[in-house]
Each structure stands twice: as structure tokens, then as C-alpha cells.
Biopython code that builds the backbone (N, CA, C, O; Angstrom):
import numpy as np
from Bio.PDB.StructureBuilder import StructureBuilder

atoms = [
    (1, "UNK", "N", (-64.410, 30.852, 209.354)),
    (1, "UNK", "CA", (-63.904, 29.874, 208.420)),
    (1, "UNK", "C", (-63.169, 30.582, 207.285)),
    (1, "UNK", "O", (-63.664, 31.627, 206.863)),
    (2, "UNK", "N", (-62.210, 30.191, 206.828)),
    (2, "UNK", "CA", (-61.606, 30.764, 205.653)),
    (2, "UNK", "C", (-61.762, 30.186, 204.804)),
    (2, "UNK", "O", (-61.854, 28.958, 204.780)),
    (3, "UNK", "N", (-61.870, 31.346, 203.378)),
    (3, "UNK", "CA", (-62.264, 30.699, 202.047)),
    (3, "UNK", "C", (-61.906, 29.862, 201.562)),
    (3, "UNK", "O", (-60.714, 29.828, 201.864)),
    (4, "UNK", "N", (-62.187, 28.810, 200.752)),
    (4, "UNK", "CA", (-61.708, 28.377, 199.876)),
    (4, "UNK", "C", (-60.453, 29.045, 198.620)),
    (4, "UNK", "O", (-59.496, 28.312, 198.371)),
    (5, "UNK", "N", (-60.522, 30.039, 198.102)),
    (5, "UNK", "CA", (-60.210, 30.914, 197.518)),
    (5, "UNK", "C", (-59.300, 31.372, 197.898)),
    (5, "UNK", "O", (-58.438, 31.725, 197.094)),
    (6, "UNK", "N", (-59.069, 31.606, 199.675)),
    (6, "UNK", "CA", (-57.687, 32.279, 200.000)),
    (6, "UNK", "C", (-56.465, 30.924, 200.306)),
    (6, "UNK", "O", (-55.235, 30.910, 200.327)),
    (7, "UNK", "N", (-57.599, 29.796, 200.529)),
    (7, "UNK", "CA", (-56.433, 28.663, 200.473)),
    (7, "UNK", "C", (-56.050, 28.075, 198.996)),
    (7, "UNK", "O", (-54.975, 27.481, 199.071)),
    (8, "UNK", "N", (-56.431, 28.063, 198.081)),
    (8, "UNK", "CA", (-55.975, 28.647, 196.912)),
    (8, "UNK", "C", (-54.998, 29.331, 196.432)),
    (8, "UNK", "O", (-54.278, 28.921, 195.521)),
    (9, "UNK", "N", (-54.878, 30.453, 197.006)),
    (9, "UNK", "CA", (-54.066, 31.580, 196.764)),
    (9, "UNK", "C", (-52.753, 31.057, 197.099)),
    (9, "UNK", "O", (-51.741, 30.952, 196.407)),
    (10, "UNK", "N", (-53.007, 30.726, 198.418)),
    (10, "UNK", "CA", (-51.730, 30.287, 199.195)),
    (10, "UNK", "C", (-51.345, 29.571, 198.868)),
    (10, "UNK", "O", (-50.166, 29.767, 198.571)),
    (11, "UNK", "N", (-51.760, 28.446, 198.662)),
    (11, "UNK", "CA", (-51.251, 26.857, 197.960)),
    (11, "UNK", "C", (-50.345, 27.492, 196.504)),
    (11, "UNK", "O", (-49.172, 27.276, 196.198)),
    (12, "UNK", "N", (-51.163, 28.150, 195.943)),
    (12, "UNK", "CA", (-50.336, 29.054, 194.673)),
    (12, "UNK", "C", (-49.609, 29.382, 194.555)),
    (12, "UNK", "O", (-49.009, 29.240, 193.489)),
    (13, "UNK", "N", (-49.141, 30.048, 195.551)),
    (13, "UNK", "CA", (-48.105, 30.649, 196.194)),
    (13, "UNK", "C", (-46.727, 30.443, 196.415)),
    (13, "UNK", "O", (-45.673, 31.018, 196.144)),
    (14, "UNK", "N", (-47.205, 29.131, 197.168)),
    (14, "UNK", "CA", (-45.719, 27.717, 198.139)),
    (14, "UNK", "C", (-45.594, 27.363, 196.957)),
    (14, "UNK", "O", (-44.392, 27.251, 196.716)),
    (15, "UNK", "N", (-46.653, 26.958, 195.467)),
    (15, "UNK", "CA", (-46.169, 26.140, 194.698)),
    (15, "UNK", "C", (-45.302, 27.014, 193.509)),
    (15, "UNK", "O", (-44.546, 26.491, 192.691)),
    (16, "UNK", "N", (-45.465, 27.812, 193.567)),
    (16, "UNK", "CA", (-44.775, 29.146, 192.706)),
    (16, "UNK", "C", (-43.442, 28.978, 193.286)),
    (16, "UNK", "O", (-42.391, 28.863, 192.655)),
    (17, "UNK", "N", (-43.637, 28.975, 194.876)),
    (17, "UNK", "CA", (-42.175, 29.239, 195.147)),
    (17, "UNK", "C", (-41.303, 27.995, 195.020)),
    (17, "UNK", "O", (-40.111, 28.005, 194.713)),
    (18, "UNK", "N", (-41.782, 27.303, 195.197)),
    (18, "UNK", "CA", (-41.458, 25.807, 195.170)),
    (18, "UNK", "C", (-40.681, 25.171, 193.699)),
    (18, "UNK", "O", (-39.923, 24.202, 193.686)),
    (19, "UNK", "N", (-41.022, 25.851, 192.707)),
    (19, "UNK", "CA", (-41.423, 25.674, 191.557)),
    (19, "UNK", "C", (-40.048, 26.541, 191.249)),
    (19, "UNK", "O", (-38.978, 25.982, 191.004)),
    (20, "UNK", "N", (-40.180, 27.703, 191.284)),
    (20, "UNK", "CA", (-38.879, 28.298, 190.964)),
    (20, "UNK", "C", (-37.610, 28.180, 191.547)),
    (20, "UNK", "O", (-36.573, 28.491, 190.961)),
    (21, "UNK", "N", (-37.691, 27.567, 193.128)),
    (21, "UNK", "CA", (-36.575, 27.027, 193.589)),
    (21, "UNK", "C", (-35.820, 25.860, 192.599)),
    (21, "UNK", "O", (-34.649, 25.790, 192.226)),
    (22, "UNK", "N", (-37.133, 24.866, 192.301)),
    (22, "UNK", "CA", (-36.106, 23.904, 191.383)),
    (22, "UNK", "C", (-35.369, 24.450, 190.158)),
    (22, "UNK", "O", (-34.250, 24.170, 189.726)),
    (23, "UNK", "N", (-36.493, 25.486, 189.621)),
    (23, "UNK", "CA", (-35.925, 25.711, 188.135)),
    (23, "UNK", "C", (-34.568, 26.754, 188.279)),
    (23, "UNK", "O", (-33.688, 26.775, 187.418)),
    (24, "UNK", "N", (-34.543, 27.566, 189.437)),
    (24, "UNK", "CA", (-33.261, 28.433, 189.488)),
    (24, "UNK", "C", (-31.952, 28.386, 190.154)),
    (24, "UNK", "O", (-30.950, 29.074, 189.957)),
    (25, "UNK", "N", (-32.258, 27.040, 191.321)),
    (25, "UNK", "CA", (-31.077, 26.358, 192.559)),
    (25, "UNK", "C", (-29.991, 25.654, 191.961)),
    (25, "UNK", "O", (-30.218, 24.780, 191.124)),
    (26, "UNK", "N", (-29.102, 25.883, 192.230)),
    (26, "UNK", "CA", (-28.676, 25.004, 191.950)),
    (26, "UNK", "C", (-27.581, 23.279, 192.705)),
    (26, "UNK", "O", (-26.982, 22.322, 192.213)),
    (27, "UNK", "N", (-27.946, 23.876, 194.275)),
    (27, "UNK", "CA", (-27.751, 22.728, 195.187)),
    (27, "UNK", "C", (-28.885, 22.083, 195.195)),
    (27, "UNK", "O", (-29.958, 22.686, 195.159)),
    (28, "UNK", "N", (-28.762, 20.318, 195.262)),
    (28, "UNK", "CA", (-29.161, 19.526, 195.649)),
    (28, "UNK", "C", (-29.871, 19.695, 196.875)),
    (28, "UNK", "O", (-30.672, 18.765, 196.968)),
    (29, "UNK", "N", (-29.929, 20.324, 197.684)),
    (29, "UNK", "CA", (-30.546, 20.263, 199.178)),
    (29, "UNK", "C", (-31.596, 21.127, 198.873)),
    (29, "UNK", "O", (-32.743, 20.891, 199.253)),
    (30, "UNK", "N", (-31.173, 22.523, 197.941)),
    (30, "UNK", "CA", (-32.245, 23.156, 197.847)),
    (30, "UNK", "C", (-33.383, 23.317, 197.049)),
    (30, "UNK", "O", (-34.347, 24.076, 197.151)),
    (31, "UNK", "N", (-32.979, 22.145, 195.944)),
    (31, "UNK", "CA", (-34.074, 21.579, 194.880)),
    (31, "UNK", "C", (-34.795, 20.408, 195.500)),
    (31, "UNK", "O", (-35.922, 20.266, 195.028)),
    (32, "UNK", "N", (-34.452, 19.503, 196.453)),
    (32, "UNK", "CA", (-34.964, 18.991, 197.246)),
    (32, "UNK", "C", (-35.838, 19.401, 198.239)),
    (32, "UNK", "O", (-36.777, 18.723, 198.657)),
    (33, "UNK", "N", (-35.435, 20.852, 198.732)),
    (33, "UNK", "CA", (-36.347, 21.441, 200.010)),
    (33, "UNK", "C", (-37.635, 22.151, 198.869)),
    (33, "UNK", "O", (-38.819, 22.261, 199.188)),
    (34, "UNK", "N", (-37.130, 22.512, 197.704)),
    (34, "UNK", "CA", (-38.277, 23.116, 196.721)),
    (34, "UNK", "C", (-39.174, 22.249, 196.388)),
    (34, "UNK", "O", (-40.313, 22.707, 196.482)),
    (35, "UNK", "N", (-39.079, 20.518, 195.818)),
    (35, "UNK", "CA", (-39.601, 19.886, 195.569)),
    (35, "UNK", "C", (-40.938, 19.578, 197.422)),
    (35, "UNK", "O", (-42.107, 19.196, 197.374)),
    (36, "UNK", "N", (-40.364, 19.827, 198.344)),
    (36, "UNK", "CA", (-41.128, 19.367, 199.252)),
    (36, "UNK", "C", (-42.206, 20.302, 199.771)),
    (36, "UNK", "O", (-43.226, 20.039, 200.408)),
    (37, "UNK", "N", (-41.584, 21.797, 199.213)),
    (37, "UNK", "CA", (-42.546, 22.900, 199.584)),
    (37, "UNK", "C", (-44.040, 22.818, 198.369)),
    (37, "UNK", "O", (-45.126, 23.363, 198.566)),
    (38, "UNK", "N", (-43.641, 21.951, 197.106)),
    (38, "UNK", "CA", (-44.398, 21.683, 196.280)),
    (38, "UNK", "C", (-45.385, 20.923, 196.887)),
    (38, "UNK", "O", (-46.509, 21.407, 197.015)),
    (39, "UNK", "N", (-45.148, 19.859, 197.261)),
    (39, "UNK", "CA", (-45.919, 18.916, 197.466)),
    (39, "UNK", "C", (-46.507, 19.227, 198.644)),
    (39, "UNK", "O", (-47.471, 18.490, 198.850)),
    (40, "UNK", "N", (-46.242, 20.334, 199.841)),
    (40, "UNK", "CA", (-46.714, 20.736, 200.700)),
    (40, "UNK", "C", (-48.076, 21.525, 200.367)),
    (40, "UNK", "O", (-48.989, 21.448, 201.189)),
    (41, "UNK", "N", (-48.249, 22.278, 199.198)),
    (41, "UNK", "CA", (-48.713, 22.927, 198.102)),
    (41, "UNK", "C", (-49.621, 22.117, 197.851)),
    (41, "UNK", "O", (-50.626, 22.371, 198.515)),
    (42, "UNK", "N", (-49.741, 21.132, 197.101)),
    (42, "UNK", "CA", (-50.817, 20.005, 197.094)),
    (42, "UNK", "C", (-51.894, 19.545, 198.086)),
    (42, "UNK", "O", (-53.098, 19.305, 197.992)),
    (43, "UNK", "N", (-50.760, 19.510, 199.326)),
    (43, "UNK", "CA", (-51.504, 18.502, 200.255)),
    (43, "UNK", "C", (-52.344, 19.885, 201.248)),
    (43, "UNK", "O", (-53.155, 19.528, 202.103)),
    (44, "UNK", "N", (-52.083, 21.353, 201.056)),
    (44, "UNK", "CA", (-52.832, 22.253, 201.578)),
    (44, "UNK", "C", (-54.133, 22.264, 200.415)),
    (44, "UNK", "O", (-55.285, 22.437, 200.813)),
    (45, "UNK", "N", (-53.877, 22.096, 199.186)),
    (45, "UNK", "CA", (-54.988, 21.859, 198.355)),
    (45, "UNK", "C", (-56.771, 21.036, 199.048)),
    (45, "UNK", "O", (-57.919, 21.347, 199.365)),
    (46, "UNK", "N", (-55.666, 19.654, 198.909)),
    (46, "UNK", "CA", (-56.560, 18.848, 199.347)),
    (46, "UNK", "C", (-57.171, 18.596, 200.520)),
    (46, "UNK", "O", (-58.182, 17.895, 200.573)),
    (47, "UNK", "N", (-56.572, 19.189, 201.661)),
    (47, "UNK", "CA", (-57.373, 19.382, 202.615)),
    (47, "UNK", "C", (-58.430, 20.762, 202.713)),
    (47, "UNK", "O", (-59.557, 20.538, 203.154)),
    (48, "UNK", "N", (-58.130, 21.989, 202.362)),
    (48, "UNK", "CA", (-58.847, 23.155, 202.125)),
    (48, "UNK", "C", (-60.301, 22.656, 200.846)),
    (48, "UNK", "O", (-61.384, 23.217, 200.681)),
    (49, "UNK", "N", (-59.704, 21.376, 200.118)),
    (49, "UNK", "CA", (-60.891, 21.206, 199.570)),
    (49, "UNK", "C", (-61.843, 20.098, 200.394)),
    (49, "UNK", "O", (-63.066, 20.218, 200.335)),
    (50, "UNK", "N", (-61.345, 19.219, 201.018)),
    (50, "UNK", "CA", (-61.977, 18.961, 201.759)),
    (50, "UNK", "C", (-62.618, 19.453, 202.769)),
    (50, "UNK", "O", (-63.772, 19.066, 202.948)),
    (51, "UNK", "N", (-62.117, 20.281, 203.539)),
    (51, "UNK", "CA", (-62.923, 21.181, 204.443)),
    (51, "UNK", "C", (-64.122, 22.073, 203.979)),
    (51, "UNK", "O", (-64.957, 22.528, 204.761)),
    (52, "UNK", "N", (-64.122, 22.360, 202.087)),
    (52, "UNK", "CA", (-65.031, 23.298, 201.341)),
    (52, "UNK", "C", (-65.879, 21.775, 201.117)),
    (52, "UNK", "O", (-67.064, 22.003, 201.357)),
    (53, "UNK", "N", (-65.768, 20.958, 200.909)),
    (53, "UNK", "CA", (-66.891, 20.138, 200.479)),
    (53, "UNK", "C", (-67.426, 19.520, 201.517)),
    (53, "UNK", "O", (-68.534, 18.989, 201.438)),
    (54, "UNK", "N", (-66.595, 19.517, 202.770)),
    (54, "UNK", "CA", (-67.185, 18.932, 203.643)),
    (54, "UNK", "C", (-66.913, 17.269, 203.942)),
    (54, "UNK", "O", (-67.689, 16.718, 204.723)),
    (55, "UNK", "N", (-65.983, 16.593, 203.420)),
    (55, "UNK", "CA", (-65.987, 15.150, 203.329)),
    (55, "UNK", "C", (-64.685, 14.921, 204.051)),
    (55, "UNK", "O", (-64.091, 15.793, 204.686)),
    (56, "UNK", "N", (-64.240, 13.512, 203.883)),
    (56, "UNK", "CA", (-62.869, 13.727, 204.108)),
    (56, "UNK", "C", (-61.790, 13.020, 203.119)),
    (56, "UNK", "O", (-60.687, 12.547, 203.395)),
    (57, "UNK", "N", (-62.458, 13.102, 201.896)),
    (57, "UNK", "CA", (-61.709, 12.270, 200.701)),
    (57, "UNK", "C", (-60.265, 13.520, 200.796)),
    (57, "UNK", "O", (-59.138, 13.027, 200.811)),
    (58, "UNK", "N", (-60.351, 14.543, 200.836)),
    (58, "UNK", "CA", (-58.930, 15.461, 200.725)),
    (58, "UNK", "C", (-58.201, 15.100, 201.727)),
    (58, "UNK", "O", (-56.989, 15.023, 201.527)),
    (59, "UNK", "N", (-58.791, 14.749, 203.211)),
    (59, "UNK", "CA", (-57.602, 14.457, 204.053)),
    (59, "UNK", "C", (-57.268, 13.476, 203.854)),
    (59, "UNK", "O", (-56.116, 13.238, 204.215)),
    (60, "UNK", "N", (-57.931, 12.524, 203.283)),
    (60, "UNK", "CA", (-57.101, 10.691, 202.933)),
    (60, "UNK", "C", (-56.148, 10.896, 201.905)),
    (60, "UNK", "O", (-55.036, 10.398, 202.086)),
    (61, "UNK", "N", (-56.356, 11.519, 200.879)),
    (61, "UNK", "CA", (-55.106, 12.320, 199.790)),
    (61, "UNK", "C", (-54.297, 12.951, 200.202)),
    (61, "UNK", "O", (-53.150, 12.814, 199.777)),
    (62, "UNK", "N", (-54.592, 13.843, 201.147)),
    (62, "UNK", "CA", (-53.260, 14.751, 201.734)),
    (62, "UNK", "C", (-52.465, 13.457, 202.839)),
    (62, "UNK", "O", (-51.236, 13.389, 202.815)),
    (63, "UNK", "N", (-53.194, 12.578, 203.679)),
    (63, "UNK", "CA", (-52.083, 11.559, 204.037)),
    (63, "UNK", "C", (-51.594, 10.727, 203.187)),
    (63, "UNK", "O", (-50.492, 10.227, 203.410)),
    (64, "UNK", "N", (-52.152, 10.482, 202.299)),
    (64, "UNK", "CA", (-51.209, 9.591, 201.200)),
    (64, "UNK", "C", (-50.322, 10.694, 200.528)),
    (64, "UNK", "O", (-49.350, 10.101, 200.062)),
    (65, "UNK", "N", (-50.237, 11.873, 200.301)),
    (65, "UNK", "CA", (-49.416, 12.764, 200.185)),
    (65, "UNK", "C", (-48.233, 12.561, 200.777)),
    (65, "UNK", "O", (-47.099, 12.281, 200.388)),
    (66, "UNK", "N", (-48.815, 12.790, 201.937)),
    (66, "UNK", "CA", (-47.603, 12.505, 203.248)),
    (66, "UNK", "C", (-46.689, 11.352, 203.199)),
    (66, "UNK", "O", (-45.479, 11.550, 203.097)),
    (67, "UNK", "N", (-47.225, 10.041, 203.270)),
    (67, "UNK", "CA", (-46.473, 9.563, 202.947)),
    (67, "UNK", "C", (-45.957, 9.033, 202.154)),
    (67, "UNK", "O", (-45.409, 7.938, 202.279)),
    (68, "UNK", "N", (-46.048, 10.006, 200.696)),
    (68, "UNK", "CA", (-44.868, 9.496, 199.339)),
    (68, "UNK", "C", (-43.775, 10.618, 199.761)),
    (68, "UNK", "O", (-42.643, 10.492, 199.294)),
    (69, "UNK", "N", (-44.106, 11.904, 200.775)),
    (69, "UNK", "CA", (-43.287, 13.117, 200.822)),
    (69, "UNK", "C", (-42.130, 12.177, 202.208)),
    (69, "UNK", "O", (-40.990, 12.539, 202.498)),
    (70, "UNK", "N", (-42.573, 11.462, 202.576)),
    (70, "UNK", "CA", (-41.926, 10.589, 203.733)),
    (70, "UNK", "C", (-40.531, 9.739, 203.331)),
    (70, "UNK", "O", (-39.426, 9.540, 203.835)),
    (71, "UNK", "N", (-41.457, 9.262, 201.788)),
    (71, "UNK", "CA", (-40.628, 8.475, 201.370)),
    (71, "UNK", "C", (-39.557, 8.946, 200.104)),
    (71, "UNK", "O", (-38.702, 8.104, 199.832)),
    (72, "UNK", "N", (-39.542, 9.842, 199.546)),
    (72, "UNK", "CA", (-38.919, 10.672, 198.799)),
    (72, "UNK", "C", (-37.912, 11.216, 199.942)),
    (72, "UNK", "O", (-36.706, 11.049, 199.759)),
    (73, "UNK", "N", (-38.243, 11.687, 200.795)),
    (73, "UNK", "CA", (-37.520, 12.371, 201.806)),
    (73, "UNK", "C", (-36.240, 11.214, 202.171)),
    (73, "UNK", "O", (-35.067, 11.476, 202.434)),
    (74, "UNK", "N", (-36.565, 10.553, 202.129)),
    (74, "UNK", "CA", (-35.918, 9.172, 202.637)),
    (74, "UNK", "C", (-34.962, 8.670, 201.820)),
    (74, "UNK", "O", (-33.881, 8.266, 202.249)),
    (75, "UNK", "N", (-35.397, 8.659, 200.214)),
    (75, "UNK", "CA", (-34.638, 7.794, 199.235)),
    (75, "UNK", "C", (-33.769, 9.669, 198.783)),
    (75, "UNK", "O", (-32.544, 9.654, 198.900)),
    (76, "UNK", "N", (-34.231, 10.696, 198.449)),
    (76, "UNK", "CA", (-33.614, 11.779, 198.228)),
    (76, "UNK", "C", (-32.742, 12.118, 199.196)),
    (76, "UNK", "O", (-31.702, 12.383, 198.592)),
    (77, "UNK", "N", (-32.571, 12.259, 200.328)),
    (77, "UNK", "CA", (-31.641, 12.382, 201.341)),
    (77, "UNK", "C", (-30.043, 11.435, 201.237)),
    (77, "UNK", "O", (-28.919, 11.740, 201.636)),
    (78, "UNK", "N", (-30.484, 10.366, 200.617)),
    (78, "UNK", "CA", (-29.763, 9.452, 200.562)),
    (78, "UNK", "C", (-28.746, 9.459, 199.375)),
    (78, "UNK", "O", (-27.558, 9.136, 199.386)),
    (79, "UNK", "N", (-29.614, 9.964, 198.230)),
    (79, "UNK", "CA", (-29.062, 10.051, 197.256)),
    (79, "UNK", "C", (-28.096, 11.261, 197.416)),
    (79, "UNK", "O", (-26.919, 11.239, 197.056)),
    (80, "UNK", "N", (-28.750, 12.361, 198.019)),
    (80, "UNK", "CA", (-27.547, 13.616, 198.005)),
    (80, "UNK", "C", (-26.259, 13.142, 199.077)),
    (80, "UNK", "O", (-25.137, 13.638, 198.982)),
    (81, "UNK", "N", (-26.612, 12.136, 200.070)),
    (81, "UNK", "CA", (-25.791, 12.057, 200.893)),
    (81, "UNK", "C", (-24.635, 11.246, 199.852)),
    (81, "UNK", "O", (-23.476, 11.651, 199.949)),
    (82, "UNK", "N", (-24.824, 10.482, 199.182)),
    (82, "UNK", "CA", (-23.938, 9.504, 197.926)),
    (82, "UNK", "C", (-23.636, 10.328, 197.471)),
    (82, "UNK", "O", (-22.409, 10.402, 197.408)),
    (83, "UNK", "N", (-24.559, 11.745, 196.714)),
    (83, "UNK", "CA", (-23.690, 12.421, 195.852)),
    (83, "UNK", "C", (-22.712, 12.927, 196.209)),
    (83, "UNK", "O", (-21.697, 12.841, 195.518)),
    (84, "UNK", "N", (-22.727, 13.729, 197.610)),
    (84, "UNK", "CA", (-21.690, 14.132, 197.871)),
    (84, "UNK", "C", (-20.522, 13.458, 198.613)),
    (84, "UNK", "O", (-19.685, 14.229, 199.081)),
    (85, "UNK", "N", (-20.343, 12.184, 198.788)),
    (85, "UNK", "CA", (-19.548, 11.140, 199.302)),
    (85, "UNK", "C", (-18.480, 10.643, 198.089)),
    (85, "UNK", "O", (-17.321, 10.227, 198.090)),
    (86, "UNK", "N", (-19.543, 10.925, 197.012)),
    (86, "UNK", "CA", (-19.033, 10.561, 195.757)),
    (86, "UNK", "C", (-17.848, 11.749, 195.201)),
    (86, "UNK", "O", (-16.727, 11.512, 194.752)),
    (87, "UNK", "N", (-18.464, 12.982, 195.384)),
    (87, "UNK", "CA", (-18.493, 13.704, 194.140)),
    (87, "UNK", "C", (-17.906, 15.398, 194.677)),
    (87, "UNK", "O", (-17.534, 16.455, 194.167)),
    (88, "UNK", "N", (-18.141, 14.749, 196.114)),
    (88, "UNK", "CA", (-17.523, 15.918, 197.115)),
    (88, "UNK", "C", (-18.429, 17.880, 197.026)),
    (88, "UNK", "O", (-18.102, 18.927, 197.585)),
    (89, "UNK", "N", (-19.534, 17.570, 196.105)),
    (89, "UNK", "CA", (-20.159, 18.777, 196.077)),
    (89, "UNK", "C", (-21.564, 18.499, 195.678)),
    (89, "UNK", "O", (-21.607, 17.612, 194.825)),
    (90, "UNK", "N", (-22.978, 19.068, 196.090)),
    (90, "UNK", "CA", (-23.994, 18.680, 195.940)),
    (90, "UNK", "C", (-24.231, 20.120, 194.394)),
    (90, "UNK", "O", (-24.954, 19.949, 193.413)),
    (91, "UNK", "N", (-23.811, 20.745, 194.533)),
    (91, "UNK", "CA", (-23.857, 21.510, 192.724)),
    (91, "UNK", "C", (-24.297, 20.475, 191.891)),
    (91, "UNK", "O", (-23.594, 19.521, 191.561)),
    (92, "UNK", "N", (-26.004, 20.746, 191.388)),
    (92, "UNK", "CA", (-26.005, 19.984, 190.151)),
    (92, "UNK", "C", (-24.993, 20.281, 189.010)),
    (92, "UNK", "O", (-24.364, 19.357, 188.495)),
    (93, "UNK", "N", (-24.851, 21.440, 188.655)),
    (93, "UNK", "CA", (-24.165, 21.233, 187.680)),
    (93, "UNK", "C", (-22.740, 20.515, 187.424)),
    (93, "UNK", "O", (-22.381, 20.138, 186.308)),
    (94, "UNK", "N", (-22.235, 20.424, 188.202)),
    (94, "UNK", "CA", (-20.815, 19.124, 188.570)),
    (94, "UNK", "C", (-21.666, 17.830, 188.325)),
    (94, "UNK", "O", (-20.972, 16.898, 188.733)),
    (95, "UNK", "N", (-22.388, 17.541, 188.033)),
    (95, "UNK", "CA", (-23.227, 16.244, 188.723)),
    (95, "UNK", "C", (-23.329, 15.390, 186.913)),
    (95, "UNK", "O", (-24.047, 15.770, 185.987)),
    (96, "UNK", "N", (-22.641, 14.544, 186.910)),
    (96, "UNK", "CA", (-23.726, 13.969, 185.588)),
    (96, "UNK", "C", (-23.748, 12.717, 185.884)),
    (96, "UNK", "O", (-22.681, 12.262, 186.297)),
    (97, "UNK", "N", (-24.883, 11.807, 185.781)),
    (97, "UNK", "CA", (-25.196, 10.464, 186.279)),
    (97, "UNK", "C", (-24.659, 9.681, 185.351)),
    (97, "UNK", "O", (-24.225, 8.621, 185.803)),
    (98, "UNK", "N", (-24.528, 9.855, 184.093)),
    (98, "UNK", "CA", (-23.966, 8.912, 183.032)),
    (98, "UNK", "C", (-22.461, 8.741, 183.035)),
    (98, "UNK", "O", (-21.990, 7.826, 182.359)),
    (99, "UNK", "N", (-21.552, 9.642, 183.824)),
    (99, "UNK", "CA", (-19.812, 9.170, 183.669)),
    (99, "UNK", "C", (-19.664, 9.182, 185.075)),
    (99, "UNK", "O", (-20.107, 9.968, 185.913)),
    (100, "UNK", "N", (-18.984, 8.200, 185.181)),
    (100, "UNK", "CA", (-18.576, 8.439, 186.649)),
    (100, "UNK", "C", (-16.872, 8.410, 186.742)),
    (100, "UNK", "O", (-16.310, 8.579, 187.823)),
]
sb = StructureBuilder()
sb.init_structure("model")
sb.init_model(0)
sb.init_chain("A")
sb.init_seg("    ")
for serial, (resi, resn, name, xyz) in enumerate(atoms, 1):
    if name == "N":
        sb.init_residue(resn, " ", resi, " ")
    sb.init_atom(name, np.array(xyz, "f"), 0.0, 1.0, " ", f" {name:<3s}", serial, name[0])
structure = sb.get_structure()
């Protein structure tokens, strides 16, 4: 069985990386793929804690995880697909929502 502690680590890890993708990317696809490695991050949380406590309240959280990451996936996809239909480049920094 593996620790608690090393799934920890790891979750730490994806969310570190996850985390600095948004704050340093600057395409849309890839602040999007950062935001999902985050939440991937979470939902390894909650199941590794469920498996340490023994219940299954973490796997009912990690599927409700799932599917807000389902649905973000869904409405975010969409939006970059507009942005760039719009705007001809997914570069946030070209991007401002207030002038069009």
C-alpha cells in the first residue's frame, strides 16, 4: 500500500505544476490544460485520503470533481474556440474582454 504522505507529495507536485503553468503561460490552451492538471491534484487528494481513512466519502468528492472538470472542459473549450474565431490568436495578452 502506499503512503498517504507520498500521495501527498505527488498531488503537491501536479498542483505546483499546475499552478505555475497558469501564472507563467501565456496561451489559452495551456492555462486551461494547467487549470485541469490542478484539479487533477485535488481529486488524487481525495481519493488517497479516502483510501487512508478507509471510507468512500473521497471517492464521492473526487467524482463530483470529475464532473465540474467535465464541465469546465466543455464551457472552456468553447470559449477558446470563440476566442480565437474572434480574435484570431489564443495569447492572453491580445485578449481583453471589455473592448471588442
Amino acid at each position: 500500500m502506499i503512503p498517504f504522505s507520498s500521495v501527498l507529495i505527488v498531488s503537491a507536485v501536479l498542483f505546483a505544476m499546475g499552478l505555475v503553468g497558469v501564472l507563467t503561460r501565456r496561451s489559452a490552451l495551456v492555462i486551461f490544460m494547467s487549470v485541469e492538471l490542478m484539479l487533477n491534484a485535488a481529486t488524487l487528494v481525495f481519493v488517497g485520503a479516502s483510501r487512508a481513512l478507509g471510507t468512500m466519502d473521497g471517492q464521492l468528492f473526487a467524482f463530483f470533481v470529475m464532473t465540474v472538470a467535465a464541465a469546465e472542459a466543455a464551457v472552456g473549450l468553447a470559449i477558446v474556440i470563440a476566442l480565437f474565431r474572434r480574435r484570431r490568436t489564443t495569447d492572453m495578452d491580445h485578449v481583453s474582454l471589455l473592448k471588442w
